[in-house]
Backbone bond lengths (Angstrom), bond angles and torsions (degrees), N, CA, C in turn:
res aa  C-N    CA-C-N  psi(-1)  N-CA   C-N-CA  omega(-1)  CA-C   N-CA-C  phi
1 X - - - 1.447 - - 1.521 108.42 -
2 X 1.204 112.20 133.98 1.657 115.16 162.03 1.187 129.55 -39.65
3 X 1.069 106.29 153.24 1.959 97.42 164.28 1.821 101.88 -100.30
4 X 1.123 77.42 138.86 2.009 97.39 -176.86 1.455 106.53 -104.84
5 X 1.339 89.73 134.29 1.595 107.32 179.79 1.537 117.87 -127.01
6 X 1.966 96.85 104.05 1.486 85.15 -157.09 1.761 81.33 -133.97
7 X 1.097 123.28 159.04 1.723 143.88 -146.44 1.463 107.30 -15.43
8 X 2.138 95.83 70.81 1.380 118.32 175.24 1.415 119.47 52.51
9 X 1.282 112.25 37.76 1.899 104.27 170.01 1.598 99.08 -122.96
10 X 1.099 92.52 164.47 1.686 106.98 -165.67 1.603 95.22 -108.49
11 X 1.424 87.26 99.87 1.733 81.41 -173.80 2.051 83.85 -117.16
12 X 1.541 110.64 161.90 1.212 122.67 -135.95 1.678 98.06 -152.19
13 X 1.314 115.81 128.10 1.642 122.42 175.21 1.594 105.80 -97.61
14 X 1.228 108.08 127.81 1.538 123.96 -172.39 2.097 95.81 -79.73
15 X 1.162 108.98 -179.93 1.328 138.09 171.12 1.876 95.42 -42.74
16 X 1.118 122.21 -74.76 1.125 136.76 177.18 1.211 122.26 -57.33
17 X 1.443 134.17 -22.69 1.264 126.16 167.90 1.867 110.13 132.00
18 X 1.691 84.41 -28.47 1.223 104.38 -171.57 1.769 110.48 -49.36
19 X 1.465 119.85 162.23 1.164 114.66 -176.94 1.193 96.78 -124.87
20 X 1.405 126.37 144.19 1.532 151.95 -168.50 1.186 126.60 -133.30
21 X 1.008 100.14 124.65 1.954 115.97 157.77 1.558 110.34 -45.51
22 X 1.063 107.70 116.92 1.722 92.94 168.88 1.321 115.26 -47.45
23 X 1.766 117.44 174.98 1.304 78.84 175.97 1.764 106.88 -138.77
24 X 1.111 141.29 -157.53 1.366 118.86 -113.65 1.753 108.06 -78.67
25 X 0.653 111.36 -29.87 1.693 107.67 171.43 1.506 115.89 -64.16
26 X 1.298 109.90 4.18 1.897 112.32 -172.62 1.218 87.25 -122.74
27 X 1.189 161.43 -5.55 1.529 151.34 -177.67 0.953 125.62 -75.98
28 X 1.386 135.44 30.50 1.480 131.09 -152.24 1.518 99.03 -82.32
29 X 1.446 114.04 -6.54 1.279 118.74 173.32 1.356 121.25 -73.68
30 X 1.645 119.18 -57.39 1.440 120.82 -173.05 1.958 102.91 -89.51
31 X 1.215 87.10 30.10 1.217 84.71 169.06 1.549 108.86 -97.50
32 X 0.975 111.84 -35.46 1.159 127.76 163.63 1.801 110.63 -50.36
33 X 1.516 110.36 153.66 1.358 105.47 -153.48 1.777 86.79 -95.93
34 X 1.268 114.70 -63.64 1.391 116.11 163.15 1.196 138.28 -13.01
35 X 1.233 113.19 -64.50 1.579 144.72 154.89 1.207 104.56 -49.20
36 X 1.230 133.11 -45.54 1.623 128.02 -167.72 1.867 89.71 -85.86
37 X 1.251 130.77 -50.85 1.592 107.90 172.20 1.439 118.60 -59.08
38 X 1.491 116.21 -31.35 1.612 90.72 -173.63 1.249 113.34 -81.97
39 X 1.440 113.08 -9.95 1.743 113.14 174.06 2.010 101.96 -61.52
40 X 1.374 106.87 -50.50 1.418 110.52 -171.68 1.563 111.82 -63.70
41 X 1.161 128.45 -36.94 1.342 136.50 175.54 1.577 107.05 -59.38
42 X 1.240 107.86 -58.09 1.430 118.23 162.60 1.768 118.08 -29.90
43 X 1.325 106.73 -62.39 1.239 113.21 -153.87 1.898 92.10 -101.29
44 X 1.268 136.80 -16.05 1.338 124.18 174.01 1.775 116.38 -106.62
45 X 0.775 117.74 -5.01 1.278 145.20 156.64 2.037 112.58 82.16
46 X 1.473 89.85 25.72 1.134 130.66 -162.18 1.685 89.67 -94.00
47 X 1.863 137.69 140.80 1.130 124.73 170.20 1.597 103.81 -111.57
48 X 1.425 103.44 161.09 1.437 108.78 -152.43 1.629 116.72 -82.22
49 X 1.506 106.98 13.99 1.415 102.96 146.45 1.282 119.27 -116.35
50 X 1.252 117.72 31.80 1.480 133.18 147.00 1.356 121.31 -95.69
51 X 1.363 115.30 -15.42 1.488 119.72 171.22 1.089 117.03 -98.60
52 X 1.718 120.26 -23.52 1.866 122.63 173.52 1.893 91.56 -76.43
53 X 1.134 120.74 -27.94 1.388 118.80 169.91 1.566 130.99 -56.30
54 X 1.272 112.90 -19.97 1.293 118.89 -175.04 1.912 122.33 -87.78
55 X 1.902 84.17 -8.45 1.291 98.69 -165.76 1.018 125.68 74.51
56 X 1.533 147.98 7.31 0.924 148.38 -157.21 2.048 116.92 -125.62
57 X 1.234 98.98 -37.38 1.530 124.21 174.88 1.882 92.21 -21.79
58 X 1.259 120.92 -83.29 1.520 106.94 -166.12 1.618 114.30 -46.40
59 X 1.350 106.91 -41.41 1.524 115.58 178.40 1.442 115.93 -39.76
60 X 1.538 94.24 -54.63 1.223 93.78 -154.34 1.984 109.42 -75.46
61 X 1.522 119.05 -31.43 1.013 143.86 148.28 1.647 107.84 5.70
62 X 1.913 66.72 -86.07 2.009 76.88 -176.13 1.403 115.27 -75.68
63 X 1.064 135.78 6.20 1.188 123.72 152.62 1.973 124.02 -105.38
64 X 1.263 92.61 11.86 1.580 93.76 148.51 0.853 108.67 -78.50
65 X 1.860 127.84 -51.96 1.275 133.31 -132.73 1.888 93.22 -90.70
66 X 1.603 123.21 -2.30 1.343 120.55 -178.94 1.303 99.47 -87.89
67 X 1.005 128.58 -3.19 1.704 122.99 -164.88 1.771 105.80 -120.05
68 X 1.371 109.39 141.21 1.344 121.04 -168.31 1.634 96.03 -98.06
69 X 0.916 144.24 -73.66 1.319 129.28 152.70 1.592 127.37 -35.66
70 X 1.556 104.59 125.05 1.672 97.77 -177.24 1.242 89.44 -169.14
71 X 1.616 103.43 140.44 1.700 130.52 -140.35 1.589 80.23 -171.93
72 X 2.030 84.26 156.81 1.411 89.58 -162.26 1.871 95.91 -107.08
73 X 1.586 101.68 35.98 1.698 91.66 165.28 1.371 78.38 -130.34
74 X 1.144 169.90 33.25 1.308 164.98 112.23 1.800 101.14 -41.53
75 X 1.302 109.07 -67.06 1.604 127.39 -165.43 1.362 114.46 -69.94
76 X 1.558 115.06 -36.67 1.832 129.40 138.36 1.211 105.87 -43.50
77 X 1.196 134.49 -87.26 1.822 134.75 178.19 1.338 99.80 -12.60
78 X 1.728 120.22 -82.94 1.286 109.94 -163.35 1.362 116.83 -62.26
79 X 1.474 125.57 -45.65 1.630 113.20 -165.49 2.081 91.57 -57.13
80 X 1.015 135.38 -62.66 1.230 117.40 -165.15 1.360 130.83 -60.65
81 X 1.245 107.09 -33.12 1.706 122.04 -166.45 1.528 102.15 -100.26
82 X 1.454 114.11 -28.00 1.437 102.66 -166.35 1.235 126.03 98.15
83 X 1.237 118.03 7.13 1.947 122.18 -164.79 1.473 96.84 -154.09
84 X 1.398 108.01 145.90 1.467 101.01 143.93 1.649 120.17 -74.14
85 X 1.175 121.46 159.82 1.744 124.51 172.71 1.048 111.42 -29.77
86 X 1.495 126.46 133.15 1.253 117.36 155.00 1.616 124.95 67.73
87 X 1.739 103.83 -7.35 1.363 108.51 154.80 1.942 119.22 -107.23
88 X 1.128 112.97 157.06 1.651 109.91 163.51 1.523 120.03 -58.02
89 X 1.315 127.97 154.76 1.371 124.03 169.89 1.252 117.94 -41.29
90 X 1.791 106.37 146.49 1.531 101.48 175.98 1.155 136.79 -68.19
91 X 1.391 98.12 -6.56 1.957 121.02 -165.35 1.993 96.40 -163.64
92 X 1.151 76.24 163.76 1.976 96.97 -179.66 1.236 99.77 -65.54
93 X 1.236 116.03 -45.68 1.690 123.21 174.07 1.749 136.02 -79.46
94 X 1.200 94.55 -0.48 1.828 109.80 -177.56 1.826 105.68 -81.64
95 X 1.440 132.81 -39.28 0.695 102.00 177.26 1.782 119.61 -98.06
96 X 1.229 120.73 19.30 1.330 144.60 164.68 1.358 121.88 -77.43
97 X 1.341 114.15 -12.40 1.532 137.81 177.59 1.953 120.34 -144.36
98 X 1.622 87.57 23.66 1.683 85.70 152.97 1.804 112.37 -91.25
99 X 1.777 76.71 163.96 1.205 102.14 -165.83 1.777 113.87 -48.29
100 X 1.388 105.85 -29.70 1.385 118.36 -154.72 2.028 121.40 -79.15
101 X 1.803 71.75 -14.02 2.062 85.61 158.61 1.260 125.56 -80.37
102 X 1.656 114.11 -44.69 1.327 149.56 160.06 2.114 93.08 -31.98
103 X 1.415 109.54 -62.51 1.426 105.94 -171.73 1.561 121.24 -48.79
104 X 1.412 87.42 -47.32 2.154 91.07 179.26 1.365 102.07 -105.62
105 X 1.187 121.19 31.25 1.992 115.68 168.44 1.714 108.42 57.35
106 X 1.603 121.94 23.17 1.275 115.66 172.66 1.192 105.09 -107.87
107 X 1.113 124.09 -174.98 1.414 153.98 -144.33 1.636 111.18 -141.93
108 X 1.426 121.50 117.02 1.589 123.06 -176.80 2.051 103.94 -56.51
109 X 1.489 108.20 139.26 1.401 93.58 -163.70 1.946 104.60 -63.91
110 X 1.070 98.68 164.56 1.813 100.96 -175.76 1.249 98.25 71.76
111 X 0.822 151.48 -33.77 1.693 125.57 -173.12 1.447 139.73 -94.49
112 X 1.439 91.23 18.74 1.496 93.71 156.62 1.364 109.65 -163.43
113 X 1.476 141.74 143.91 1.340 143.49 -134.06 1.740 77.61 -91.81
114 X 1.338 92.83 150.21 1.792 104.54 162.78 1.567 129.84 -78.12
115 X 1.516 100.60 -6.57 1.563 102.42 169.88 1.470 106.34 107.05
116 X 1.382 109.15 145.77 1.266 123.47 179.75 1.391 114.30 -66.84
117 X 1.526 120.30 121.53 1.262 127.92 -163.99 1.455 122.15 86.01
118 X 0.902 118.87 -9.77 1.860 128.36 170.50 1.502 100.15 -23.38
119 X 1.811 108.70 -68.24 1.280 109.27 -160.35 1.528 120.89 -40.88
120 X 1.546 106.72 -42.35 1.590 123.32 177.38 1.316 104.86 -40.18
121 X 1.361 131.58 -50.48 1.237 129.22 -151.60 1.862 111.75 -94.14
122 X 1.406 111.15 117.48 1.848 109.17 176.70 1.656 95.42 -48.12
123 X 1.754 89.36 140.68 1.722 98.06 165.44 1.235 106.63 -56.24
124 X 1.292 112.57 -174.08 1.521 121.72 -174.95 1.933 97.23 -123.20
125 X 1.153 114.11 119.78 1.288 131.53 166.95 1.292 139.41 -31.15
126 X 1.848 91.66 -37.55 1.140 102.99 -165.69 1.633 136.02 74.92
127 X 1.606 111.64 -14.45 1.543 121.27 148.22 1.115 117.53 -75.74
128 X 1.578 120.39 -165.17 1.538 125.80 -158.26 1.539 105.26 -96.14
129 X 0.803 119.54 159.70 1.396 122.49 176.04 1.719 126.94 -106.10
């Protein structure tokens, strides 16, 4: 596979095919805060005032920019889940504002009250009605 050059980053096909972030001494791009959303908009298919929306955009930033390895299913991982791989959330609130609630219109459980009067109403089953 080529290497693709798309709003000036040097992104790079590994052995495998795989496509890569340069990596941290080549980033002078996502170092940039800008550059680091349109890479994420790019790659979550999410637009980047949906990602300064989540509250999370600086967060998540600097914790690309803590990691020496960086790949664009690492940088997927966090905008959705809230973590980098294999680490815990960056904050109490990161994985309460991944992307991946945002996808099916739910809500991480506990984090947000069900609304005044909930109790009144029978759960829903989940069979047919």
């Amino acid at each position: 596979m080529p290497a693709i050059d798309d709003h000036d980053h040097d992104y790079r096909s590994d052995a495998a095919g795989e496509v890569r972030m340069p990596a941290a001494d080549g980033l002078p791009g996502l170092a940039d805060f800008d550059a680091f959303l349109r890479v994420s908009a790019d790659l979550t298919g999410f637009d980047e005032t949906e990602l300064r929306g989540t509250g999370m955009a600086h967060e998540h930033h600097r914790t690309l920019l803590a990691h020496h390895v960086r790949d664009e299913h690492a940088l997927l991982h966090l905008w959705y889940v809230g973590a980098w791989p294999d680490e815990p959330p960056s904050s109490p609130r990161a994985h309460d504002r991944g992307l991946m609630w945002r996808t099916f219109h739910g809500a991480a459980p506990g984090s947000t009250a069900p609304g005044h009067g909930s109790w009144a109403r029978a759960p829903h089953d989940g069979g047919d009605r």
